[in-house]
C-alpha positions in Angstrom: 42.7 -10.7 52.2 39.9 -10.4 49.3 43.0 -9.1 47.0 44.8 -12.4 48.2 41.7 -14.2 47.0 40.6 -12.8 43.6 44.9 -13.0 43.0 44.5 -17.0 43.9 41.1 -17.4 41.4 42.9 -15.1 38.9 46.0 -17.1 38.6 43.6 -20.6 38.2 41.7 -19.7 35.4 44.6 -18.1 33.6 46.5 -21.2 34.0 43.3 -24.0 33.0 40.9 -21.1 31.0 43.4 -19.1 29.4 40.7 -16.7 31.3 41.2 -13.0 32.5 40.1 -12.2 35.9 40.4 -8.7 37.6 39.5 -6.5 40.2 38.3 -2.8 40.0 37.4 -0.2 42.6 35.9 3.0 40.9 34.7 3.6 37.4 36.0 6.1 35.1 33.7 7.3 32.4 36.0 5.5 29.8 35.9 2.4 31.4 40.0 2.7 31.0 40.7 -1.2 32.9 39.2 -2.4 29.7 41.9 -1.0 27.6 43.9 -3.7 28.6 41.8 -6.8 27.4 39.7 -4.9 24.2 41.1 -3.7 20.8 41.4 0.5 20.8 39.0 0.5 18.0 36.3 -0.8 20.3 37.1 1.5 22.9 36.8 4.2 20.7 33.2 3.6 20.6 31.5 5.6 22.9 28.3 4.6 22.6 29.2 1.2 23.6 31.4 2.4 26.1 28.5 4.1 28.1 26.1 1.4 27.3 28.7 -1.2 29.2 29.1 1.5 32.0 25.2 2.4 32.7 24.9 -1.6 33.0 27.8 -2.1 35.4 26.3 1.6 37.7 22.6 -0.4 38.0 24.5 -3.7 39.3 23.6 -4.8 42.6 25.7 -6.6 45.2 25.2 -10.4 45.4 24.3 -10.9 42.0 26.0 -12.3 39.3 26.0 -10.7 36.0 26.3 -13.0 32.4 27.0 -10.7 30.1 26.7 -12.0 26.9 27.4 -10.8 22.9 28.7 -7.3 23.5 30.8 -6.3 20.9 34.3 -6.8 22.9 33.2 -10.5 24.4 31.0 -11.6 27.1 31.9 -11.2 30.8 31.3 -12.5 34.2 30.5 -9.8 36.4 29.9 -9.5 39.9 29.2 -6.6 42.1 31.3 -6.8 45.3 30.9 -3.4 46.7 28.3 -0.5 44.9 28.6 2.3 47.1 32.4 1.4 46.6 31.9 1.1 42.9 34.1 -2.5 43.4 33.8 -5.2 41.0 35.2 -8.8 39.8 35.3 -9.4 35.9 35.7 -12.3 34.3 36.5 -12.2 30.5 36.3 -11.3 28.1 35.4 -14.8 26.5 33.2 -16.5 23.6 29.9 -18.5 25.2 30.0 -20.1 21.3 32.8 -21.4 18.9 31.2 -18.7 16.3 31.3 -15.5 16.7 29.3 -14.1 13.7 26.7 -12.6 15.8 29.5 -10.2 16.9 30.4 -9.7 13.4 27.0 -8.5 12.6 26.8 -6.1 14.6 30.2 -4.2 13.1 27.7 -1.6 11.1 25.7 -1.3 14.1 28.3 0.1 16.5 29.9 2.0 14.0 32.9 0.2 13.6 35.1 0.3 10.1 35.2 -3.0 8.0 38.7 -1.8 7.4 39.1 -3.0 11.0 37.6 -6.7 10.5 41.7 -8.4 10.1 42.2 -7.1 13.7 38.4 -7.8 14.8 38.6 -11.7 13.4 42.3 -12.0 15.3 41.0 -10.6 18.4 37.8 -12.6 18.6 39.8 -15.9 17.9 42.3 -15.0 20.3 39.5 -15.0 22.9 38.7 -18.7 24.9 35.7 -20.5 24.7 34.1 -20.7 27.8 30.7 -22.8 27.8 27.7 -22.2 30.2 28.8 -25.2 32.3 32.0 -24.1 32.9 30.3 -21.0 33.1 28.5 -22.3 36.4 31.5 -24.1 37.6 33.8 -20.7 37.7 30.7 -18.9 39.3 30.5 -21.9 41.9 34.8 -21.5 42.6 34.3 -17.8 43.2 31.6 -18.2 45.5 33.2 -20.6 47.6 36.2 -18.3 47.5 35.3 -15.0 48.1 32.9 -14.6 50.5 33.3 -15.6 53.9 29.1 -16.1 54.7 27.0 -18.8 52.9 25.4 -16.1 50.2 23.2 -17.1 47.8 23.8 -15.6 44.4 21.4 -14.7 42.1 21.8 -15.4 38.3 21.1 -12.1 35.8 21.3 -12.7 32.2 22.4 -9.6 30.1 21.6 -10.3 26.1 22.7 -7.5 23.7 19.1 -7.5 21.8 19.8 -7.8 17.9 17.6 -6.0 15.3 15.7 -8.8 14.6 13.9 -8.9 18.2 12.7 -5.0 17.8 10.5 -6.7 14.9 7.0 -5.6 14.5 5.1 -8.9 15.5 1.8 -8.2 13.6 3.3 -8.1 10.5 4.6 -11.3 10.4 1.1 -13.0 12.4 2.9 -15.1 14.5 1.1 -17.3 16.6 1.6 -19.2 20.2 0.9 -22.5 18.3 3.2 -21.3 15.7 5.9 -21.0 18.6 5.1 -23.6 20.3 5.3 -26.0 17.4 8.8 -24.5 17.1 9.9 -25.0 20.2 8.8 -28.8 20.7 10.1 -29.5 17.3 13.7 -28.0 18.6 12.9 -29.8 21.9 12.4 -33.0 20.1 15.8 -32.7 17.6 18.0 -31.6 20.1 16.8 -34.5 22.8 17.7 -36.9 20.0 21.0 -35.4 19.2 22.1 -35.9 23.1 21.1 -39.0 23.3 22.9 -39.8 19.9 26.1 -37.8 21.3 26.0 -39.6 25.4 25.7 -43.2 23.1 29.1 -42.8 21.5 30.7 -41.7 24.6 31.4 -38.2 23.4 31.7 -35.8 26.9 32.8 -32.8 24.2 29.8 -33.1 21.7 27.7 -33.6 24.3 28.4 -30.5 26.2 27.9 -28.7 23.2 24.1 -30.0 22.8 23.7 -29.8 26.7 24.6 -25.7 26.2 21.7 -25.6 23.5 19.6 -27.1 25.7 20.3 -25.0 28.5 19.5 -21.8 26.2 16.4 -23.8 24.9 14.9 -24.2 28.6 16.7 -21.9 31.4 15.4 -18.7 29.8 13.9 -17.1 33.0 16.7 -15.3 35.3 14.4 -16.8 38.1 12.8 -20.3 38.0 9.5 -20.0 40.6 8.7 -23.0 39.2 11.6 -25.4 40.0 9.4 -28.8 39.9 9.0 -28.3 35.9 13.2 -28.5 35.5 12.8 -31.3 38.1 10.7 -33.3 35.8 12.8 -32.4 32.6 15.6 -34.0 34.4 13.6 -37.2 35.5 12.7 -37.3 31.7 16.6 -37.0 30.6 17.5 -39.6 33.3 15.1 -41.8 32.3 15.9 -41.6 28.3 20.2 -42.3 29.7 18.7 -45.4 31.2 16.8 -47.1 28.7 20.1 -46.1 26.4 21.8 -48.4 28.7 19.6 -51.0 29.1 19.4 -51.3 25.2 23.3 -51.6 25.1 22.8 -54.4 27.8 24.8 -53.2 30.4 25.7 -55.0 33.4 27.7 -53.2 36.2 27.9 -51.6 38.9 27.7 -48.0 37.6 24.3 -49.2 35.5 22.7 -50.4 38.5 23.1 -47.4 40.8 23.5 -44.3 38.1 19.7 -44.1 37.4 19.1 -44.0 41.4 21.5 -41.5 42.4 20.5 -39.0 39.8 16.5 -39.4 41.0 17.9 -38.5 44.2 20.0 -35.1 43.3 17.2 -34.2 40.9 14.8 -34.5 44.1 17.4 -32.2 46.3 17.7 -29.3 43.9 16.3 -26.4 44.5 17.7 -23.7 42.6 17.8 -23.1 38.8 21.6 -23.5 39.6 21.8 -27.0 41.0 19.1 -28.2 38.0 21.6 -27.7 35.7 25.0 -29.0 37.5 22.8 -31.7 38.1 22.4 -32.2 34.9 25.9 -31.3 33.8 27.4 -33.7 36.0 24.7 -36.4 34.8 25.5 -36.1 31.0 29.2 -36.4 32.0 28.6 -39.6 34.2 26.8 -41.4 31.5 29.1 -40.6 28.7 32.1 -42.2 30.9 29.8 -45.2 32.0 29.1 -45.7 27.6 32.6 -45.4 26.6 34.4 -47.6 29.9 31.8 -50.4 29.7 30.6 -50.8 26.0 32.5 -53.5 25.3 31.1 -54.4 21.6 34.5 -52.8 20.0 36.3 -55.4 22.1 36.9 -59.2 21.3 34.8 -61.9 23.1 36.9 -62.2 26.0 38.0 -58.8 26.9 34.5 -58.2 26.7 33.6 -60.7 29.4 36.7 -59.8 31.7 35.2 -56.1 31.2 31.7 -57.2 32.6 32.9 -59.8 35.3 35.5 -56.6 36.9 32.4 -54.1 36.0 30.1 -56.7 38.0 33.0 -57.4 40.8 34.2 -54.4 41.5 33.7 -54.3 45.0 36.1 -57.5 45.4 40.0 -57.5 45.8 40.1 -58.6 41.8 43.2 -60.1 40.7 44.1 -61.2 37.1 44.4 -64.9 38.3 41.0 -64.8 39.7 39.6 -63.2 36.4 41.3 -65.6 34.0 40.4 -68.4 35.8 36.8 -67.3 35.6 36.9 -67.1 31.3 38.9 -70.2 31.1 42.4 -68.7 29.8 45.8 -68.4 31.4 46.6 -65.1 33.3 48.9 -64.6 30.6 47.3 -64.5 27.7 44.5 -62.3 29.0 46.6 -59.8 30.6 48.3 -59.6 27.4 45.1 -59.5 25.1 43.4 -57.0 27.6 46.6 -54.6 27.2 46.8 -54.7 23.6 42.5 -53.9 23.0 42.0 -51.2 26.3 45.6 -49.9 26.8 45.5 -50.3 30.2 46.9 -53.2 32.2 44.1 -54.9 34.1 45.3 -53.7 37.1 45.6 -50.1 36.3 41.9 -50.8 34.5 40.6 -52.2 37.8 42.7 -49.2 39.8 41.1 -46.6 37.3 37.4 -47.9 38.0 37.7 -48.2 41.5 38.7 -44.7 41.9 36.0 -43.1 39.9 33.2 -44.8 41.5 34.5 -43.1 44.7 35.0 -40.2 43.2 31.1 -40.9 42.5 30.9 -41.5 46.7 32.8 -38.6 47.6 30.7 -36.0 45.9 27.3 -37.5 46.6 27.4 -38.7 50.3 28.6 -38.2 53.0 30.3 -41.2 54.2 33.4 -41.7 55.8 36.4 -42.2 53.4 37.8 -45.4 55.3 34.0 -46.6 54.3 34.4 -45.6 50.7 37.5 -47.8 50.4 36.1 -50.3 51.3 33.0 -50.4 49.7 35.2 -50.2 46.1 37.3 -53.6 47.5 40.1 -51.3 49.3 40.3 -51.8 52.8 43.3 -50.2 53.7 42.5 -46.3 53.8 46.0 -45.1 53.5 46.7 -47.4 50.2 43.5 -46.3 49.0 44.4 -42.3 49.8 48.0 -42.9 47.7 46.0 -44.9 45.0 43.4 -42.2 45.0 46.1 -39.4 44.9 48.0 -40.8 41.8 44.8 -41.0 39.6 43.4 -37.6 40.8 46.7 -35.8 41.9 44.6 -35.1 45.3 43.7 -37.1 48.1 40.0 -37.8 48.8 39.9 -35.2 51.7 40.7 -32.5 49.3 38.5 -34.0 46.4 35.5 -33.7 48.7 36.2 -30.5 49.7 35.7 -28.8 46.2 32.6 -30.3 46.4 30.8 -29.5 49.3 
């Protein structure tokens, strides 16, 4: 059964990831199962080897294991069994686009530079993997390996590079010194995601959301969870204002700010902090790039806002021409040619993400959900839901809760 499982999780991150997962019972002194995803020339390296090996003997069950900027790639690890010596890897993967930390480290481990063709080929061959879809792999293998509600604890595993071995009192370092360093860092990378959510970009945004993730969630254990709790209240509050100042109207605007305050309120783990704030980044970068409507001519714009503002309503293009004064016509064809989308399939599209908003967050009934987004038959509203997310609403919620 647990074979069936990993098999199921190992086939889905293969086909999304490009992502290796695999299952070992015993270890070997040469770690062979590695052979399979690691250049020879790596395994060759003994020293590394046994490093990796001590690491993976001192793992304990129920704990999950980032292992990050070994030579051969970071992994995922999770300790299933110990007296069993059983295991679940994940990897190897990159946790950044560059990889000349890795490269660094060549002398180090003793490896050749005649080597560094075949290092460079294998290290781009490996996927990216950021630390939110770090946490959303974790969350898929919790949900689908164990059987009990376990709570798994996060332990961070950093090679250490030369630099941190330095000898601080010769260099007279100071905790203002640092501090300045960090606020200044704080400071330029909260402007850069606010800069990144205002154009809309979910892809840039990520990548300053990672930074910020290695800039605060530091500790393995957060025994202070209210601090996080208030750096997200802060972040919320900056996404507002960047709405307000781009004078938006609708009904994501209205209700984004609130529903955040209230996840940020239920979190209590380091974990849900930052899905939290994963899932708000995303939510404000699609409510910036569906409703800013200042690329858009005068009237798209206002048929945007009145459908943003009327969502809940059975809209129909007749009603929302009418409204702006034109004939159905020439909006529907004005609309099409500046958003793509037919008004329809623009309202359609809309509707379904602000219940896929409903779905994760509460816990009403899905007949309810229809018809709080204007669809008051439930089984239109499953098929509509279905075509836009290729899964009904049942099964959406279900990956969530």
């Amino acid at each position: 059964m647990l074979y069936d499982r990993i098999s199921l999780i190992s086939e889905m991150l293969d086909a999304t990831l490009n992502l290796r997962c695999f299952y070992i019972k015993g270890l070997d002194k040469e770690l062979s199962f590695l052979k399979e995803s690691v250049l020879p020339i790596f395994m060759n390296n003994t020293k590394e080897i046994d490093k990796f090996r001590n690491m993976l003997i001192h793992m304990v069950e129920e704990h999950v294991y980032i292992v990050d900027n070994f030579a051969f790639g970071n992994y995922i690890i999770i300790c299933l069994d110990k007296l069993n010596e059983s295991y679940l890897f994940i990897g190897p993967y990159l946790s950044e686009h560059r990889y000349e930390d890795l490269l660094r480290d060549i002398d180090e481990i003793g490896l050749s530079h005649n080597n560094i063709t075949s290092i460079h080929r294998y290290y781009n061959s490996l996927p990216f993997i950021s630390k939110s879809k770090v946490t959303s792999i974790i969350s898929v293998i919790k949900n689908n390996i164990y059987d009990k509600n376990v709570d798994l604890k996060f332990i961070y595993k950093r090679k250490l590079k030369k630099q941190d071995f330095k000898d601080v009192n010769s260099h007279r370092i100071t905790t203002t010194m640092l501090d300045y360093r960090f606020i200044e860092e704080s400071i330029r990378l909260d402007k850069k995601l606010i800069h990144c959510v205002s154009s809309g970009s979910k892809v840039n945004s990520v990548k300053v959301l990672d930074k910020i993730f290695d800039l605060y969630f530091i500790d393995e254990e957060a025994y202070n969870i209210r601090k996080y709790q208030n750096k997200l209240i802060y972040y919320n509050t900056l996404l507002l204002d960047l709405l307000i100042e781009k004078d938006f109207g609708n009904l994501y605007a209205t209700g984004l700010f609130q529903r955040y305050m209230d996840k940020i309120e239920g979190a209590r783990f380091i974990r849900d902090i930052k899905n939290i704030f994963y899932d708000m980044i995303m939510d404000y970068c699609f409510a910036i790039s569906e409703f800013s409507v200042k690329h858009y001519s005068v009237l798209v714009g206002k048929a945007i806002n009145y459908i943003n503002s009327n969502l809940e309503n059975n809209l129909s293009v007749s009603e929302i021409a009418n409204q702006l004064y034109v004939s159905p016509t020439y909006l529907s064809r004005a609309f099409k040619k500046e958003t793509g989308f037919s008004i329809i399939e623009y309202i359609n599209k809309l509707k379904i993400k602000h219940a896929t908003f409903l779905l994760r967050d509460t816990a009403l009934p899905i007949q309810d959900i229809g018809r709080i987004i204007g669809i008051n038959d439930v089984n239109y509203f499953s098929r509509l839901f279905k075509r836009y997310m290729s899964q009904t609403p049942t099964q959406y919620r279900k990956i969530f809760n």
